[in-house]
N, C-alpha and C positions, 0 to 999 in steps of 0.2 A: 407819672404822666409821660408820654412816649414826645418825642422831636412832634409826629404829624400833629400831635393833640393841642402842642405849644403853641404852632405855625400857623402865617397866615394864609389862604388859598394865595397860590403863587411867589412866596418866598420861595429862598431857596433851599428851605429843609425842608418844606413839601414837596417841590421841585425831584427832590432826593429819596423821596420818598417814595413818591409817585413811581422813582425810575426803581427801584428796589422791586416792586411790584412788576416790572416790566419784565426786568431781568429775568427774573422766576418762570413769569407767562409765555417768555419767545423763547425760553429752554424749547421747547417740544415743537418748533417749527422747523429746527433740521435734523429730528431725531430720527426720523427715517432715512436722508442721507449717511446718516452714521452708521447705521447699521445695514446698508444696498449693497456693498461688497458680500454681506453674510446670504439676505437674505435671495439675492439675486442667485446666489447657487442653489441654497434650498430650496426653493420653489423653481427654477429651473429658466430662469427671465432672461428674454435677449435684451438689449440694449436701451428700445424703444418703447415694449412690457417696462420694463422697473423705470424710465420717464415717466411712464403715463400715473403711475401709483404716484410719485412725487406730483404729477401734475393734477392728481384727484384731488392732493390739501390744495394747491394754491384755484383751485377750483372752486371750492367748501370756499376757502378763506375769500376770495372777492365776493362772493356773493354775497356773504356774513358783511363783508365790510358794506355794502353796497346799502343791506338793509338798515344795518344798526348806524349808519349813517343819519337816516331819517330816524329813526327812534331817535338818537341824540338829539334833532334838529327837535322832533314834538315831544318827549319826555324829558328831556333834559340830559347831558354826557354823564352825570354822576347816576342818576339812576338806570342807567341803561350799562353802564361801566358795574353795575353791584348785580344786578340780574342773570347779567347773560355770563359772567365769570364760571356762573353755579354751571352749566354746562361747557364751560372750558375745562372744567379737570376733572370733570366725570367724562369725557369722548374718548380721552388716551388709553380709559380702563378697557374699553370695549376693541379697541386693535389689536393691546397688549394679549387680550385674552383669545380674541378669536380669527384672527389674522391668520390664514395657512396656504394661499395661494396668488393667486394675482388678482381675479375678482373679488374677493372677500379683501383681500388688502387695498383694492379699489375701492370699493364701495365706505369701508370702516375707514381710510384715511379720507376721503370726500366729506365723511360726517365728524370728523374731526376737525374740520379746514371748517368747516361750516358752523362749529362753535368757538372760535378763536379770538375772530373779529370786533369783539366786544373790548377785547383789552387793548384795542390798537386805535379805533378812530376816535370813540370816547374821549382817549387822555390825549389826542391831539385838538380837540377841541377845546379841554379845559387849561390845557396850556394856553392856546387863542385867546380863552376865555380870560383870563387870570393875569397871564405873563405881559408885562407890558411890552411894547411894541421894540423899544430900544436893546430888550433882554431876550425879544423871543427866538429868535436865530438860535441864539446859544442854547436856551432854553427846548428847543427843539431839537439840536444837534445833542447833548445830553439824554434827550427822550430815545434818540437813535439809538446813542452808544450803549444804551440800557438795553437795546436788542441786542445788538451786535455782541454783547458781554451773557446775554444768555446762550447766544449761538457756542460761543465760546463755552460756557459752564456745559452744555448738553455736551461737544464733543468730549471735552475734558471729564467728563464724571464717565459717560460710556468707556472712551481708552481704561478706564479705570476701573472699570466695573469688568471688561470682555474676558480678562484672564479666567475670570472666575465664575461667569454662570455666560449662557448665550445670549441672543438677540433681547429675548424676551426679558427676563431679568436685567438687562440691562436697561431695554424703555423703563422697568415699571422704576427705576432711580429717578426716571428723569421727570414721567408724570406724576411722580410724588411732588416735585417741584410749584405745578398747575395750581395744588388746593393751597399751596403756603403763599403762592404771588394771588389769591383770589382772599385771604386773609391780611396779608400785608396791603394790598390797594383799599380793602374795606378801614382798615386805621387808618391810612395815607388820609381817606376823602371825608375821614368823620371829621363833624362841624364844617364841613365845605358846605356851601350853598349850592342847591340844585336850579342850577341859571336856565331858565328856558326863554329864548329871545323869542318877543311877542311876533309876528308876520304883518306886515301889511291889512287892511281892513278888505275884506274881500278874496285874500290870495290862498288858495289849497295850498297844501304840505307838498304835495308835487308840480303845484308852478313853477319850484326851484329848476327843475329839471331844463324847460326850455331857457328859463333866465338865465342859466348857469351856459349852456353852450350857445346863448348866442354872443358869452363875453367872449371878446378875442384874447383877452390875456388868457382867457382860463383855457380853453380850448390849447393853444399856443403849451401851457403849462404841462395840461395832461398830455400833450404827443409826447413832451421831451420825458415827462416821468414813463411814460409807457416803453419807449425806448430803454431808459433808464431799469425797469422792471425788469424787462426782456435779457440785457444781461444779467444784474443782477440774481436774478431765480434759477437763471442755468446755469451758473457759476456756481450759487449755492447749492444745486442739487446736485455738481456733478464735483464739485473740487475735489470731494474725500476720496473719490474711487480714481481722479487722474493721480491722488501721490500714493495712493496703492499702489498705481501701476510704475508709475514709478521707482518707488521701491522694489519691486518687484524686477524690473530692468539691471538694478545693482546689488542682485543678486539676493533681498532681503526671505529669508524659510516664510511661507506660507504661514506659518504660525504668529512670526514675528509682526506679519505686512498690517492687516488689518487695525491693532492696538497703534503702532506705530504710527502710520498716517492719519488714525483721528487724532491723537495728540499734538500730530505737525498741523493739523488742518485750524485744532485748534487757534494754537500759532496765530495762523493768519488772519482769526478773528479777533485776536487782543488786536492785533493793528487796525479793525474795524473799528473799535471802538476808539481808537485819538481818530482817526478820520474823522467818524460822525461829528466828535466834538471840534476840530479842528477844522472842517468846515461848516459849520456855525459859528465859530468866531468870523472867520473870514466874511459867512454872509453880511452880519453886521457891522463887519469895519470896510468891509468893502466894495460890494453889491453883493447882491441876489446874483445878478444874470453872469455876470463876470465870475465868480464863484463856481457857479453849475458848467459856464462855458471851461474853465479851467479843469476841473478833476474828470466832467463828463469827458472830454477830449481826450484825456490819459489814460482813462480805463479802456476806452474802446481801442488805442495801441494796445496797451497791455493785451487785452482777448486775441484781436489780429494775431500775435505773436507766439503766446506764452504755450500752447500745444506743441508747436515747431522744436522747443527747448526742454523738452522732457527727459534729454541724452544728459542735461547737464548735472554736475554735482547737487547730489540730493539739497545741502545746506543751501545752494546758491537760489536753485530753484524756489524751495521755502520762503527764502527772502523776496523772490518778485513776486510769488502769491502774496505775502503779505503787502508792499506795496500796490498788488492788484485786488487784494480787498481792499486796501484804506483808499483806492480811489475811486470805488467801484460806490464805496457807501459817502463819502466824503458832498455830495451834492443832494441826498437824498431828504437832511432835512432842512436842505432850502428850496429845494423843489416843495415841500409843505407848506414853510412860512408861506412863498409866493401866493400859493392856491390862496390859504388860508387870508393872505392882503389883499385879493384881487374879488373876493365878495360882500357884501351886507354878512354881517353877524350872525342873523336869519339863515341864510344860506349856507354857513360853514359844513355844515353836516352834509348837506346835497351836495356838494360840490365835492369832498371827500368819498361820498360817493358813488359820484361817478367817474373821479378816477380812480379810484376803485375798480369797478366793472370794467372799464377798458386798460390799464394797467398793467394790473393782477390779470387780466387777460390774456394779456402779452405772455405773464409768467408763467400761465398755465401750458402755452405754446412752446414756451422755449427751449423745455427741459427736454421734450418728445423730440421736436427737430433733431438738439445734439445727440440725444440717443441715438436717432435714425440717421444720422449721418456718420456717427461713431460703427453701426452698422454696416452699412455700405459701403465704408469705406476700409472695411477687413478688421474692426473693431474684436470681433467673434476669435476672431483665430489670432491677432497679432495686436495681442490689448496693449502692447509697449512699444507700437510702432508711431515715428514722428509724425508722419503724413496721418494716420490714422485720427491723433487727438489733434494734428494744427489745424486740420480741417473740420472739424467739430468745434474747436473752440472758436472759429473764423465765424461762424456761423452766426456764433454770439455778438462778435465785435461787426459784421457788416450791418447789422439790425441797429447797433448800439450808437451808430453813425448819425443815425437820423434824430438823436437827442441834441447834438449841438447845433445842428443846424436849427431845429423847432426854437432853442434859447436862443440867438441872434435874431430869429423874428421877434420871440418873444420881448426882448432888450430895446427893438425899434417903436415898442406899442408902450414904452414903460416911461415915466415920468423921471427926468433926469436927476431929481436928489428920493426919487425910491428904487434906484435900482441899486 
């Protein structure tokens, strides 16, 4: 009998399990960054072209998160988490295979982002559900680091895979991963109870909508995550190709650059994952809003900055990426918890989202701007130039600004022993 079978919903070997199933599923959400340096010469893509294909998943993905949102809220997290999995690791087949330009890589990553969603607001709710209140910080920062640690496994298995077959062969490693995290969450959830919180006597499935934005905490929550998106998603989609270029600056063969910087890129996602976990402890020893105001504040230096410093030794560099992922994700699942404390039960699903929808908005924004500004600013002809990437990554941190400010409002509207 397996750890999920023994477990009770919300221990922490379900807990574990649950994230097991994560890890597998968020492989293929920067599998296309991994492979943009390749296919951006093949298909022949400026700057702003290969943003918008990353910006087609996180397009697919808010939507997907937007609806399955509300299924979780009227069918329950666990059956809407078993349904829609079956079209998460069947969409990657259809990129892998017929992906050869910029619209067909638009359109087949858009329908990919648009099946993903399932794995992600579901198991945020059955955490709500499940994880009591004193554990859920942690328990959520965990949920995170189970992203953060597929991001990692995706670049890691691709550096691995590229010597030996191209683009293509190397996705189809990663969405082999898709049907094993859509079988590992089906044990994770057996014998879980499919919780459906009943509604008010009278209230539609989408009352939640105005309920939810006329709360000030929640509104206050989704600016600063949507801020918070905003870098996050452009960073994600552009890190691997700034330590290409980097590499590339210290003189690394064309052959060597691409294997190399996803492996370093890697890198910087194991430091995502203590981040997520490490700010989840913090939320619960020591606010919410204090928490998000701390990491949010540092990552958006970090962005300001780290383009500027692309001259520097390759290892040094590494290393503030890594600190600039773990600060980047370090707030992201207490920006959850919050949402998730600041509605009726009822509500979790609508309120997830609709930050979702404006967000994942943000992210679908932000990956196109830095392209276009990577452009503009001589990106084309002088991809290792300082000016070229500090002002491209600036882009990200002036947007990223507007997260700490939203969490000091949000801190003044919050009850003094819940923040």
């Amino acid at each position: 009998m397996s750890i999920a079978h023994k477990s009770q919903a919300g221990s922490g070997a379900w807990l574990m399990a649950l994230c097991c199933a994560r890890v597998l599923s968020a492989s293929w959400f920067v599998a296309y960054s991994a492979v943009l340096p390749l296919t951006q010469v093949q298909w022949g893509l400026s700057g702003k072209e290969a943003g918008w294909i990353q910006s087609a998943f996180h397009l697919g993905y808010l939507l997907s998160l937007f609806v399955v949102g509300f299924l979780a809220d009227h069918f329950g997290a666990k059956r809407t988490y078993f349904y829609s999995g079956i079209a998460g690791f069947l969409s990657p087949i259809l990129f892998i295979v017929f992906a050869d330009g910029f619209w067909s890589a638009w359109w087949l990553h858009l329908l990919t982002g648009l099946c993903q969603g399932g794995s992600y607001t579901p198991v945020l709710a059955l955490v709500a559900d499940y994880v009591p209140q004193q554990r859920r910080g942690r328990a959520m920062g965990w949920m995170i680091a189970a992203s953060s640690a597929g991001y990692a496994l995706c670049l890691g298995l691709v550096s691995l895979v590229l010597p030996y077959a191209d683009w293509r062969g190397a996705l189809s490693v990663v969405a082999s991963a898709s049907l094993l995290a859509w079988i590992c969450g089906a044990l994770a959830l057996h014998g879980t109870a499919n919780r459906i919180h009943a509604r008010p006597a009278g209230e539609s499935l989408f009352a939640a909508i105005p309920a939810v934005w006329r709360n000030a905490r929640c509104r206050l929550s989704i600016a600063g995550y949507s801020a918070h998106n905003w870098e996050l998603l452009g960073m994600w989609a552009w890190l691997p190709t700034f330590l290409t270029a980097a590499l590339s600056a210290h003189g690394q063969t064309s052959a060597q650059v691409a294997s190399v910087a996803l492996a370093l890129a890697s890198m910087t996602y194991v430091a995502n994952i203590g981040g997520s976990v490490l700010g989840g402890v913090m939320a619960d020893r020591w606010g919410r809003s204090q928490t998000i105001l701390f990491w949010s504040g540092l990552s958006a230096l970090l962005s300001l900055t780290i383009g500027w410093l692309i001259a520097l030794p390759v290892a040094l560099l590494v290393a503030i990426a890594c600190v600039y992922n773990l600060a980047g994700i370090a707030d992201s699942s207490t920006h959850s918890t919050v949402l998730a404390e600041s509605v009726p039960p009822h509500q979790v699903g609508a309120a997830y989202a609709m930050r979702s929808l404006v967000g994942f908005g943000a992210g679908v924004v932000s990956p196109v701007v830095f392209g276009a500004v990577l452009d503009f600013s001589g990106g084309g002809r002088m991809a290792t130039d300082a000016s070229t990437w500090g002002w491209a990554w600036m882009s990200l941190g002036l947007v990223a600004l507007l997260g700490p400010l939203a969490t000091f409002y949000l801190q003044r509207t919050t009850p003094t022993q819940a923040r």
